[in-house]
C-alpha positions as CSV (number, residue, x, y, z in Angstrom):
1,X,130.5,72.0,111.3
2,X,129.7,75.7,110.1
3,X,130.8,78.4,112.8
4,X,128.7,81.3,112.5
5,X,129.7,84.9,113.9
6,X,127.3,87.0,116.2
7,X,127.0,89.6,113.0
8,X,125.8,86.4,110.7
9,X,123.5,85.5,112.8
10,X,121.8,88.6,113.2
11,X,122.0,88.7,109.2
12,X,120.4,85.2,109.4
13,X,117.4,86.5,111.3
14,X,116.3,88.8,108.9
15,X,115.0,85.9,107.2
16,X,111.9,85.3,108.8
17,X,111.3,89.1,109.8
18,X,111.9,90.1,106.4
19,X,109.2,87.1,105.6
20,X,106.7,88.3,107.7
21,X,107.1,92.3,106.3
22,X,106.5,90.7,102.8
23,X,103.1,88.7,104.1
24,X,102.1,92.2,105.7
25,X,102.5,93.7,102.5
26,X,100.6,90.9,100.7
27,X,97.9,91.3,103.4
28,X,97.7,95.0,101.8
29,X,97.2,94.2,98.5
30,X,94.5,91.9,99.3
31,X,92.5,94.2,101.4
32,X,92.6,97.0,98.5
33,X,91.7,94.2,96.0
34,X,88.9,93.6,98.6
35,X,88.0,97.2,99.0
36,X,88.4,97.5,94.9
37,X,86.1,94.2,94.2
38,X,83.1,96.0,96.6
39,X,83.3,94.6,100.1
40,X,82.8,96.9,102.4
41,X,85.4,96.2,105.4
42,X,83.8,97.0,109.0
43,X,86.4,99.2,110.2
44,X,85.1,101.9,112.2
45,X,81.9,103.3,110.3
46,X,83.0,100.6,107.2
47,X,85.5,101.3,104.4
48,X,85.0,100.8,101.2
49,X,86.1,101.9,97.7
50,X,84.3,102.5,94.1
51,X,83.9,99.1,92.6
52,X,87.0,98.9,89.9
53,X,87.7,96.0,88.0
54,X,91.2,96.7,86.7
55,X,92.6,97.8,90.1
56,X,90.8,94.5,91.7
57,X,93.1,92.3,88.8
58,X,95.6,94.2,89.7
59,X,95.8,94.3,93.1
60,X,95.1,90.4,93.6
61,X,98.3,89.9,91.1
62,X,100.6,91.9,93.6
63,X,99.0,89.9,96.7
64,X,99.3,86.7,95.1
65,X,102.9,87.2,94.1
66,X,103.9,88.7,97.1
67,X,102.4,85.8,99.2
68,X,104.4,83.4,97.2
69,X,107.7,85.7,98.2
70,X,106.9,85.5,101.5
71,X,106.5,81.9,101.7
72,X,109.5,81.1,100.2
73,X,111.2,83.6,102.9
74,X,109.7,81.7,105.7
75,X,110.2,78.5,104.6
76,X,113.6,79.1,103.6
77,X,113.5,78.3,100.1
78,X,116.7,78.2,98.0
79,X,114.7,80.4,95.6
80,X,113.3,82.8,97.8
81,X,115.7,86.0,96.9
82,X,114.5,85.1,93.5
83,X,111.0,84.7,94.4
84,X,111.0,88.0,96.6
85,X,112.7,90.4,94.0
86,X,110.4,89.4,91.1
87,X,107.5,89.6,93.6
88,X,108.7,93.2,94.2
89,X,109.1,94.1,90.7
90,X,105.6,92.6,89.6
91,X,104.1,95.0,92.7
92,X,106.2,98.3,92.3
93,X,105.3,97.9,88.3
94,X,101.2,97.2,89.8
95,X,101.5,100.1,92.4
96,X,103.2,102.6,89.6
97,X,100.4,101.7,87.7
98,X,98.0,102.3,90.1
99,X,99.1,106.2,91.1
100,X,99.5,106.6,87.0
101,X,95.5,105.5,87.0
102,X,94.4,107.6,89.7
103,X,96.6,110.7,88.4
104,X,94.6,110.0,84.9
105,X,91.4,110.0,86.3
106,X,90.5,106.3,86.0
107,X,90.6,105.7,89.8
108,X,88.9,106.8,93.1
109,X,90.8,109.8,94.0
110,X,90.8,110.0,97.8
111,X,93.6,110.4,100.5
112,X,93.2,107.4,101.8
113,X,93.9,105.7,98.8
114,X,96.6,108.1,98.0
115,X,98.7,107.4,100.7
116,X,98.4,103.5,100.8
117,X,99.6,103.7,97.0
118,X,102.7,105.8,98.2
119,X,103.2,104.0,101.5
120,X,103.3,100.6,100.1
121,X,105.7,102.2,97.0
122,X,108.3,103.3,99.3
123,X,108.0,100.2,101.6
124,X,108.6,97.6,98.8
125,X,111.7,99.5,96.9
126,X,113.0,99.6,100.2
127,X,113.0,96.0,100.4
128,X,113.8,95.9,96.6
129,X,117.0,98.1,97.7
130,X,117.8,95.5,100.5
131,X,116.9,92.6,98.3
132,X,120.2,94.0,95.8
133,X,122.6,95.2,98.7
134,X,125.4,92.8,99.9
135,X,123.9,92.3,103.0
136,X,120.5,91.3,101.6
137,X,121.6,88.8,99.4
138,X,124.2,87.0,101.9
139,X,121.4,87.4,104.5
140,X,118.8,84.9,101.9
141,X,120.9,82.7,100.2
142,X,123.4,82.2,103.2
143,X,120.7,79.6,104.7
144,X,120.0,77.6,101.9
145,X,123.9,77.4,101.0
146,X,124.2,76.4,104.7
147,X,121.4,74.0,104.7
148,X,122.8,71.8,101.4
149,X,126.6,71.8,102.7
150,X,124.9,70.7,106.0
151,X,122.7,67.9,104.5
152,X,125.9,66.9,102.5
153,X,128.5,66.6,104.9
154,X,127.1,62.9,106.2
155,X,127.5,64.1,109.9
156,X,124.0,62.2,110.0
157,X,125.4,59.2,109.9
158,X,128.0,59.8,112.5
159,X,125.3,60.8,115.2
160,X,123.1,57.4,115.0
C-alpha cells in the first residue's frame, strides 16, 4: 500500500482542476474559431467577428489540441503532461501568431479581440510554467506512476 501525505494529496488534486482550466481554455479557442468562421454568437446584442479564414484554421488547431490535453488530464492518462505541454506550445505558438496578424494588419483589430489574445497568452504560459516546475510534473505523472505500481502489486488477488 502507497501512503500518501496531506501536501500530496493536495498536489494530486490539481489534476482534474488543472483538466478542467485546460477544457475552459479549449472552450475559448473554439468560440473565436466560431466568431472567426462567421457565426454570430447571441450574447447580449450578438457578437461576432470579420469572417477570417486563417484565424478560423488556426484557432480550431489550438481547440482541438488543447481538448486532447485536457482529456488526458481528466482521464488521467500516463501521457497527459506530454499531451498538455505540446498542447500549450501548439496554442502559445497559434495565439503569438495571432497578435503578430492583427499588429500587421491582417486581422480585425478591436479590443475585444485584443484582450482575449493577451488573456488567453498569459493564461496558458502560466500553465506552461506550472507544467515545467517540480511541483507540476510530480503533481501529473505522480498518478499514473501510482496507478501502475498499484495494478502491479497483486493486492487484487488477496482481496477476492
Amino acid at each position: 500500500m502507497i501512503r500518501t501525505t496531506r501536501r500530496q494529496q493536495r498536489i494530486s488534486d490539481l489534476r482534474p482542476v488543472l483538466g478542467v482550466f485546460v477544457l475552459l481554455e479549449a472552450l475559448a479557442f473554439l468560440l473565436g474559431a466560431l466568431l472567426h468562421a462567421g457565426v454570430e454568437i447571441p450574447i447580449g446584442g450578438g457578437m461576432y467577428l470579420e469572417h477570417v479564414v486563417p484565424a478560423t484554421v488556426v484557432e480550431s488547431v489550438c481547440s482541438l489540441v488543447l481538448a486532447v490535453g485536457a482529456v488526458a488530464l481528466i482521464a488521467r492518462n500516463r501521457r497527459a503532461w506530454e499531451a498538455t505541454l505540446s498542447a500549450h506550445v501548439i496554442a502559445i505558438a497559434g495565439t503569438i501568431l495571432g497578435i503578430v496578424a492583427i499588429t500587421a494588419g491582417r486581422g480585425e483589430h478591436n479590443l475585444p479581440n485584443d484582450i482575449f489574445h493577451r488573456v488567453v497568452l498569459v493564461a496558458m504560459v502560466a500553465v506552461l510554467v506550472l507544467l515545467w516546475t517540480p511541483t507540476g510534473r510530480r503533481a501529473i505523472r505522480r498518478d499514473a506512476a501510482e496507478l501502475a505500481v498499484r495494478g502491479s502489486s497483486g493486492n487484487d488477488r488477496q482481496r477476492r
